[in-house]
C-alpha positions as CSV (number, residue, x, y, z in Angstrom):
1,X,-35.8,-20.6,-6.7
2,X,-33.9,-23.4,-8.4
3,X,-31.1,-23.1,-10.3
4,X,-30.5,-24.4,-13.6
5,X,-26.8,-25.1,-16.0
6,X,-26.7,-23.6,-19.1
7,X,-27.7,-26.9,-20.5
8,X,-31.4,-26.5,-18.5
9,X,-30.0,-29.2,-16.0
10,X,-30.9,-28.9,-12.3
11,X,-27.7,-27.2,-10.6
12,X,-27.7,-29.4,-8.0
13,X,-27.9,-32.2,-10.1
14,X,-25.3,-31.3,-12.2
15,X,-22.4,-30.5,-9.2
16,X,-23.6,-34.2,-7.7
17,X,-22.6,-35.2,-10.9
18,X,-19.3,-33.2,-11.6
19,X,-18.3,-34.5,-7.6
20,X,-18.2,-37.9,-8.8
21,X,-17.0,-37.7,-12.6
22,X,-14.4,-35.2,-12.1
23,X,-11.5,-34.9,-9.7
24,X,-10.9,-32.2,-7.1
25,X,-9.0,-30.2,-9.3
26,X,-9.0,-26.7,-6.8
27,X,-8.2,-28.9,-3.7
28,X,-7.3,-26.4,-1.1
29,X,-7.6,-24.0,-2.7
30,X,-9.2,-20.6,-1.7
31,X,-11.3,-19.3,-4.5
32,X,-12.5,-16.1,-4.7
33,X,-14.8,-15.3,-8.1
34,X,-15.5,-11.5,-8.7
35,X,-17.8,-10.7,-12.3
36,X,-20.3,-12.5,-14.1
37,X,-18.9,-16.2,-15.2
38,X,-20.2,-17.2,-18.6
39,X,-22.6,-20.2,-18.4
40,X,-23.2,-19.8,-14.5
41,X,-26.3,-18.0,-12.9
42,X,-26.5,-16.6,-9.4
43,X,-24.3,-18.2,-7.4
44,X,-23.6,-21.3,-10.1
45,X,-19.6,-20.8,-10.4
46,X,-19.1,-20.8,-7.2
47,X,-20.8,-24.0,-6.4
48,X,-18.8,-25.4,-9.7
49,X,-15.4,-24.3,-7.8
50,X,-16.6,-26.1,-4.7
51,X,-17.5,-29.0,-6.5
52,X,-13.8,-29.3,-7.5
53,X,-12.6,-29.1,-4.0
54,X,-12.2,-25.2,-3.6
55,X,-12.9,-22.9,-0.7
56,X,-15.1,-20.0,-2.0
57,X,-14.6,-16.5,-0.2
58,X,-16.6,-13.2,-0.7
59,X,-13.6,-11.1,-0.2
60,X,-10.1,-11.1,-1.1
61,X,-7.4,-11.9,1.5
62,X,-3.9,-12.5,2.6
63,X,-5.5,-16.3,2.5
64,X,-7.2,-16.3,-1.0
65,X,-5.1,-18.8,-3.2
66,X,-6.5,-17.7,-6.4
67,X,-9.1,-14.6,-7.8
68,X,-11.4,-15.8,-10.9
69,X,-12.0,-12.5,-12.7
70,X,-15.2,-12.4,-14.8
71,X,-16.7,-10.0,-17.0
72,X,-17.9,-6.9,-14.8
73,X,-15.1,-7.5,-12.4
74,X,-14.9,-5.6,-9.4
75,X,-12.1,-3.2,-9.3
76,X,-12.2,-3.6,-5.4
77,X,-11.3,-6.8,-5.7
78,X,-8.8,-7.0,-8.4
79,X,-6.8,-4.1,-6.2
80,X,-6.8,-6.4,-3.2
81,X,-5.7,-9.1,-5.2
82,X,-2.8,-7.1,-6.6
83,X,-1.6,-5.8,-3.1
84,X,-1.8,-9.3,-1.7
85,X,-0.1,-11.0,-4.5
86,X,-3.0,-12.7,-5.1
87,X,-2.9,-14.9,-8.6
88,X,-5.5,-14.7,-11.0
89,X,-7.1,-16.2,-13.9
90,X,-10.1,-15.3,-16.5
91,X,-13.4,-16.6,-16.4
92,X,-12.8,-18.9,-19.4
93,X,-9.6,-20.2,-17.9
94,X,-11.4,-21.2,-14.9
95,X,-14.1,-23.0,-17.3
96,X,-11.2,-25.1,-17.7
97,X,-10.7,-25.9,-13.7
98,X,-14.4,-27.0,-13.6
């Protein structure tokens, strides 16, 4: 099934696109994305974040650099985050990133 931006472009379109306009602004970084991202379907914020040069994870870690925290967060995953000193941001502040 193909995957479409909120704008009805092709998602993989768009991240070839995003790759070469925008800089690698999470470089290094190991992203982890828990909730529903406004303007992303399925898996669409996490191929944003690795379009600007993050790592994505599925789980929260002693490694995970950062925790984007979307509506319908999972509280598994914020408490993880909190006992690893894990920083985090808000969906629309991660908009920002990407």
């Amino acid at each position: 099934m193909k995957e479409y931006t909120h704008d009805g472009e092709p998602l993989t379109k768009a991240l070839q696109r995003l790759r070469h306009e925008r800089p690698a602004t999470l470089a290094g970084l190991a992203v982890c994305i828990t909730g529903i991202v406004p303007g992303f379907k399925g898996y669409g914020a996490e191929h944003a974040a690795q379009a600007a040069g993050a790592r994505t994870t599925k789980n929260v870690s002693s490694l995970t650099s950062l925790l984007v925290i979307g509506q319908n967060a999972g509280r598994d995953k914020l408490n993880r985050a909190e006992a690893y000193g894990t920083p985090t941001i808000t969906a629309r502040e991660f908009l920002a990133y990407v």
